[in-house]
PANUVEX-301527 format. One record per residue: x, y, z of N, C-alpha, C, O in turn; residue number from 1. Coordinates in steps of 0.05 Angstrom, whole numbers, plus 5000, padded with zeros to 4 digits. Example, Ala and Ser with C-alpha at 12.3 -4.5 7.8 and 13.67 -1.06 7.14 Angstrom:
<pts>
n.x	n.y	n.z	ca.x	ca.y	ca.z	c.x	c.y	c.z	o.x	o.y	o.z	num
5264	4886	5156	5246	4910	5156	5264	4934	5156	5285	4934	5169	1 .
5257	4955	5142	5273	4979	5143	5258	5001	5157	5268	5023	5161	2 .
</pts>
This chain:
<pts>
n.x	n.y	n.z	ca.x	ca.y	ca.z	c.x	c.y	c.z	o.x	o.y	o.z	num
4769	6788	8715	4742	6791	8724	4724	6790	8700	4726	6800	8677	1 .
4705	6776	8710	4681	6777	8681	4659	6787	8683	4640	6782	8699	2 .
4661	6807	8660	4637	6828	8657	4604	6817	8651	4600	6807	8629	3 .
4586	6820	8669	4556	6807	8656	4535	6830	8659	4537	6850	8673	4 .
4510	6822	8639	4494	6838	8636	4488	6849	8672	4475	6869	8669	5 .
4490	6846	8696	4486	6851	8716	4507	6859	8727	4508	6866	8751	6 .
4525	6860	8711	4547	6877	8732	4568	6856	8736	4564	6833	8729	7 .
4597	6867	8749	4616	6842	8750	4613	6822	8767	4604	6823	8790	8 .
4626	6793	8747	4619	6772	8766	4634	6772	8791	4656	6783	8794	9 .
4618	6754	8814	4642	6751	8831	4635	6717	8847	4640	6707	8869	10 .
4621	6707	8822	4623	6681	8827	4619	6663	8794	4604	6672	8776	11 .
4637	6638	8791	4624	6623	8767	4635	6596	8771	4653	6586	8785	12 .
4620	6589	8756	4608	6547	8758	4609	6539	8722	4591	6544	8706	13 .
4632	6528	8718	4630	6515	8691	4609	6495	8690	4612	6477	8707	14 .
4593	6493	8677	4571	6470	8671	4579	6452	8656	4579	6428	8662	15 .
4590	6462	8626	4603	6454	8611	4612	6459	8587	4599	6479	8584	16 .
4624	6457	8566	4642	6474	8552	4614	6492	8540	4590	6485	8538	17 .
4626	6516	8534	4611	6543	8526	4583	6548	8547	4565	6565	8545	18 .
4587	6529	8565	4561	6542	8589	4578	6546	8609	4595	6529	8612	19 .
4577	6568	8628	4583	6578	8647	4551	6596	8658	4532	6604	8646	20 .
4560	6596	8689	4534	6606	8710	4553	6629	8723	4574	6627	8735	21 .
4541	6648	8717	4557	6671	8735	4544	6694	8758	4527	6709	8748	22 .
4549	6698	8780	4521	6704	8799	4536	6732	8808	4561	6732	8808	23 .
4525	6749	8813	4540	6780	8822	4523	6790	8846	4502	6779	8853	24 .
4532	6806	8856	4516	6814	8879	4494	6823	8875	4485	6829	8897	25 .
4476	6830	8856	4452	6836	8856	4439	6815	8834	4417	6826	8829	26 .
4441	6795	8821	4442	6782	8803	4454	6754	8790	4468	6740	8805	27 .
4451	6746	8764	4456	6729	8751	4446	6711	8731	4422	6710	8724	28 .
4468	6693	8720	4451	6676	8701	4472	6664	8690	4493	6663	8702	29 .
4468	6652	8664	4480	6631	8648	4491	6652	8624	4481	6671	8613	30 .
4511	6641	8623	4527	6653	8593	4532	6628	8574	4547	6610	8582	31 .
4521	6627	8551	4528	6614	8529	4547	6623	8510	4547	6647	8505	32 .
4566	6607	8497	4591	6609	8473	4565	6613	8454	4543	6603	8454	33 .
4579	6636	8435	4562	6636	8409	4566	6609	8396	4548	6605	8379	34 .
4584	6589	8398	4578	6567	8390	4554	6539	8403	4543	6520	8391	35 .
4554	6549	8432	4535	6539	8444	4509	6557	8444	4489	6542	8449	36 .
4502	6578	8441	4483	6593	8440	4470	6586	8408	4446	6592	8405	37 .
4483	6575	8388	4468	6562	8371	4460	6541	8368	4446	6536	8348	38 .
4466	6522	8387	4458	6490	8386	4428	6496	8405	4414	6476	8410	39 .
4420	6520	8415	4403	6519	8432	4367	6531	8402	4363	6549	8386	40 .
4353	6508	8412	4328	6512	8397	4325	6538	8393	4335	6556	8407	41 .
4311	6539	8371	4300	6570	8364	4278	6576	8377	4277	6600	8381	42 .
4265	6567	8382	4243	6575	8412	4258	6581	8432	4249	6600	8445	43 .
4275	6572	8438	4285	6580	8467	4307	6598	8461	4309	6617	8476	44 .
4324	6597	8441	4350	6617	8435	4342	6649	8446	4321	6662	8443	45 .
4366	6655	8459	4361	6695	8465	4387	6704	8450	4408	6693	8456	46 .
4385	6720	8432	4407	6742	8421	4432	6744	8439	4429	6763	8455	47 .
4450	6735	8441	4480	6747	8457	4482	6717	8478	4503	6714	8490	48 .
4460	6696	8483	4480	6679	8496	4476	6682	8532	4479	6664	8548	49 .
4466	6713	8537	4455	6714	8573	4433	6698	8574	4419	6695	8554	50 .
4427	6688	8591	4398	6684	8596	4404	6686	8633	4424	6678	8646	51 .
4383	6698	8643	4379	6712	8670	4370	6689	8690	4357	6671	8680	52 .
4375	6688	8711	4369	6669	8723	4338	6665	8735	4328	6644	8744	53 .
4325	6695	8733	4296	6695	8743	4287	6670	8727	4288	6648	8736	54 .
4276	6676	8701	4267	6659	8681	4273	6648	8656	4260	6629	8646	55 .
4291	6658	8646	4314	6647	8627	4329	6629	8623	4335	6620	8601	56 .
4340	6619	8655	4349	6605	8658	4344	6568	8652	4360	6550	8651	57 .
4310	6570	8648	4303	6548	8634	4302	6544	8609	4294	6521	8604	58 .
4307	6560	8587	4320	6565	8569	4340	6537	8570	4337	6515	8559	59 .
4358	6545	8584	4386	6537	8582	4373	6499	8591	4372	6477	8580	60 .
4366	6512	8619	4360	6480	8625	4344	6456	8608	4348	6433	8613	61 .
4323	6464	8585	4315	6453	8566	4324	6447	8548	4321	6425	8538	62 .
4341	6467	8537	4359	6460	8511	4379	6436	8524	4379	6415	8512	63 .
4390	6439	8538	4415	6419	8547	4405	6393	8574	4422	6386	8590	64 .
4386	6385	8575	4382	6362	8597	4404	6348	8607	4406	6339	8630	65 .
4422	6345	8586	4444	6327	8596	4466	6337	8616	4481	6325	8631	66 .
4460	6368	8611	4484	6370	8634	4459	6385	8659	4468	6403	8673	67 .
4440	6380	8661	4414	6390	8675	4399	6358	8684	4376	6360	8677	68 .
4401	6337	8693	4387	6313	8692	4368	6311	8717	4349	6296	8720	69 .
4374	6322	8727	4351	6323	8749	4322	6326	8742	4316	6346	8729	70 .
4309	6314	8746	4281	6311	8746	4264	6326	8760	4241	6326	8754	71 .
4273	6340	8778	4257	6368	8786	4274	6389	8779	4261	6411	8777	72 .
4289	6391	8775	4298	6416	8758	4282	6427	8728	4270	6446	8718	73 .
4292	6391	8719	4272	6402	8691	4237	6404	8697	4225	6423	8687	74 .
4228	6392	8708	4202	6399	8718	4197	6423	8727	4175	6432	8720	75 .
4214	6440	8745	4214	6463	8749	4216	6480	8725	4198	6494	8717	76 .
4236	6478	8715	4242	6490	8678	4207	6493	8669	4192	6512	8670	77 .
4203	6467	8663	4180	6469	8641	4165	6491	8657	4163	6515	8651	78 .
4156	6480	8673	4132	6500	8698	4146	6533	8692	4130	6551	8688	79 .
4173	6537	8693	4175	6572	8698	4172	6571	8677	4153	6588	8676	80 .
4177	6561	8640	4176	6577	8618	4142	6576	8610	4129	6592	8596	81 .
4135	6556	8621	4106	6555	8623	4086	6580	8629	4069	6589	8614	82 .
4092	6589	8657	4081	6610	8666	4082	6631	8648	4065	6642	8634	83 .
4112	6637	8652	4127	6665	8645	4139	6669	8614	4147	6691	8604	84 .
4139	6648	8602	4146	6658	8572	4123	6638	8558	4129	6614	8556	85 .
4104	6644	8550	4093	6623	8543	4086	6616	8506	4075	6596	8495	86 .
4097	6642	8494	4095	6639	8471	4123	6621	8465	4127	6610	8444	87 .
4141	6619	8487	4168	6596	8479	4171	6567	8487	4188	6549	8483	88 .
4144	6570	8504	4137	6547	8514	4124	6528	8495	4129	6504	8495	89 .
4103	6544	8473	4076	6542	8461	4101	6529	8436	4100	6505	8429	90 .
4121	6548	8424	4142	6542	8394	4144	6515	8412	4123	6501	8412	91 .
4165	6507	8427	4175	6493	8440	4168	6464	8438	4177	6445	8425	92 .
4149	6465	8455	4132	6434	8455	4107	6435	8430	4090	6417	8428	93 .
4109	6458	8414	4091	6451	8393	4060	6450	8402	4046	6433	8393	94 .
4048	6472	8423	4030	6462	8438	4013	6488	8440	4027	6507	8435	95 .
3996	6492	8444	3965	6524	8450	3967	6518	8479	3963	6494	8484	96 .
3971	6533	8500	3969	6533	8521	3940	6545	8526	3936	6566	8515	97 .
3924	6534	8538	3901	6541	8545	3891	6559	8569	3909	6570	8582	98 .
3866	6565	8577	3868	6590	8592	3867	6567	8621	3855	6546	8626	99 .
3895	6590	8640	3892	6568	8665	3919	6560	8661	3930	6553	8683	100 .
3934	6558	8643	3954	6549	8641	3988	6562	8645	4011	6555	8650	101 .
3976	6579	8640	4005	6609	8638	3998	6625	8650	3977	6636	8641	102 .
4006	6635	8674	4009	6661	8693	4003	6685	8667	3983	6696	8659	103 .
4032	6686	8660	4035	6705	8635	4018	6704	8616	4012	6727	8609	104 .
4006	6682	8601	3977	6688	8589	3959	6690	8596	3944	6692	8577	105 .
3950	6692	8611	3922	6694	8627	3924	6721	8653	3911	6721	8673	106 .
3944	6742	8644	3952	6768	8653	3973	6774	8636	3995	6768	8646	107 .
3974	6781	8619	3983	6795	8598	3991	6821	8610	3976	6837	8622	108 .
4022	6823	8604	4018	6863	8611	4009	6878	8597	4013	6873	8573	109 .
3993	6905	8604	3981	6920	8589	3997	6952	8590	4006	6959	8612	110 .
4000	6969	8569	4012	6994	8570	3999	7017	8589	3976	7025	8585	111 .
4013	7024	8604	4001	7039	8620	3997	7068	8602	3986	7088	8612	112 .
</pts>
């Protein structure tokens, strides 16, 4: 059985060597090989190789297109890191997202 940041898996989908998708009953996401977790851009790279399936998951789908080729997938990708991570959006494509452009920039969380 394989252990993930969400608890044990009880489903997985090889993508391809050092990518695996693993989904649990309340959760999921992508696990990267520390050897594949370094071929992935430094804008997009996360520490340990999880990335979550809420929004992370385009992470994965950007760095690797080739095993991701779908054209609304990656369209979808750009659009969620767009919204929701946008300072990795901004490293990424090298780009200032403007106001209007990012959910997440244009509502910033604030400390309660």
């Amino acid at each position: 059985m394989t252990y993930t940041p969400w608890g044990n898996a009880d489903g997985a989908e090889h993508i391809a060597r050092g990518i695996m998708f693993y989904s649990t009953p309340s959760h999921g996401g992508y696990h990267l090989s520390p050897a594949r977790n370094l071929q992935v851009p430094d804008a997009l790279r996360l520490p340990g190789g999880w990335y979550e399936e809420d929004c992370d998951w385009a992470r994965v789908v950007l760095a690797f297109p080739q095993y991701f080729p779908d054209a609304v997938k990656q369209a979808e990708a750009r659009q969620c890191l767009r919204a929701w991570v946008p300072s990795a959006y901004e490293r990424f494509y090298g780009v200032t997202l403007q106001p209007g452009e990012s959910y997440a920039k244009d509502h910033p969380l604030t400390p309660a």
